[in-house]
N, C-alpha and C positions, 0 to 999 in steps of 0.2 A: 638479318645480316648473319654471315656467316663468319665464326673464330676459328682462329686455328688452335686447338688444346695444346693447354702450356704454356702459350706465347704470349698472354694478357699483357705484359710490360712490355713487352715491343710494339706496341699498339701504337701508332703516331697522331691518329687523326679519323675520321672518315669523307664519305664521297660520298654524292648525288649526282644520277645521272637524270637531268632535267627532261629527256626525254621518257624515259620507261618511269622515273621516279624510283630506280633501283640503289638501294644504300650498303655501299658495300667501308670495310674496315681498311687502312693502311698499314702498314707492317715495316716496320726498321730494317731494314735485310741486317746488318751490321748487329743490332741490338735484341735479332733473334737470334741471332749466333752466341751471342754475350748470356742473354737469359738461359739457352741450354746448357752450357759452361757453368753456370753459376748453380745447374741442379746434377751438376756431376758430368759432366759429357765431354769429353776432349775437344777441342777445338778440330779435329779433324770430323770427328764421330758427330757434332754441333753439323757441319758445312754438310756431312751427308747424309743427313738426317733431314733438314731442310731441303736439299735440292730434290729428294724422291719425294716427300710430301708435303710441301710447300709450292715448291718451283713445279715441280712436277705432275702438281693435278689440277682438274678445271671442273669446279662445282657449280658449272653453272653463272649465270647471269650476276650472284653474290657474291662470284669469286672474289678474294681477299685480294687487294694490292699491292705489291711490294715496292718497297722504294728503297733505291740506291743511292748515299749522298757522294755528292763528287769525292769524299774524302777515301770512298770506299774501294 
């Protein structure tokens, strides 16, 4: 499975895809934002920082999940 460095506390959960049996990680969107903030990162500097590599890249089949709560 694939982490995104840094982000271990936004970590929610993981996934199984029953067919391939691929296990990928879920990711807080909201509480990745919150964890770069909390290692010095502005809140803006946090939002784009994630969207280029986070949102932004596809590693494949283990790509990380992100999840948006409705509060978001």
């Amino acid at each position: 499975m694939i982490k995104f460095k840094d982000l271990d506390e936004a970590i929610i959960g993981t996934t199984e895809n029953c067919v391939t049996q691929t296990k990928r990680y879920i990711y807080d969107y909201q509480k990745c934002v919150d964890t770069l903030i909390s290692k010095g990162d502005t809140e803006q500097d946090a939002i784009d920082w994630i969207e280029y590599n986070v949102l932004g890249v596809y590693l494949g089949k283990e790509t990380p999940i992100i999840l948006w709560s409705k509060n978001d």
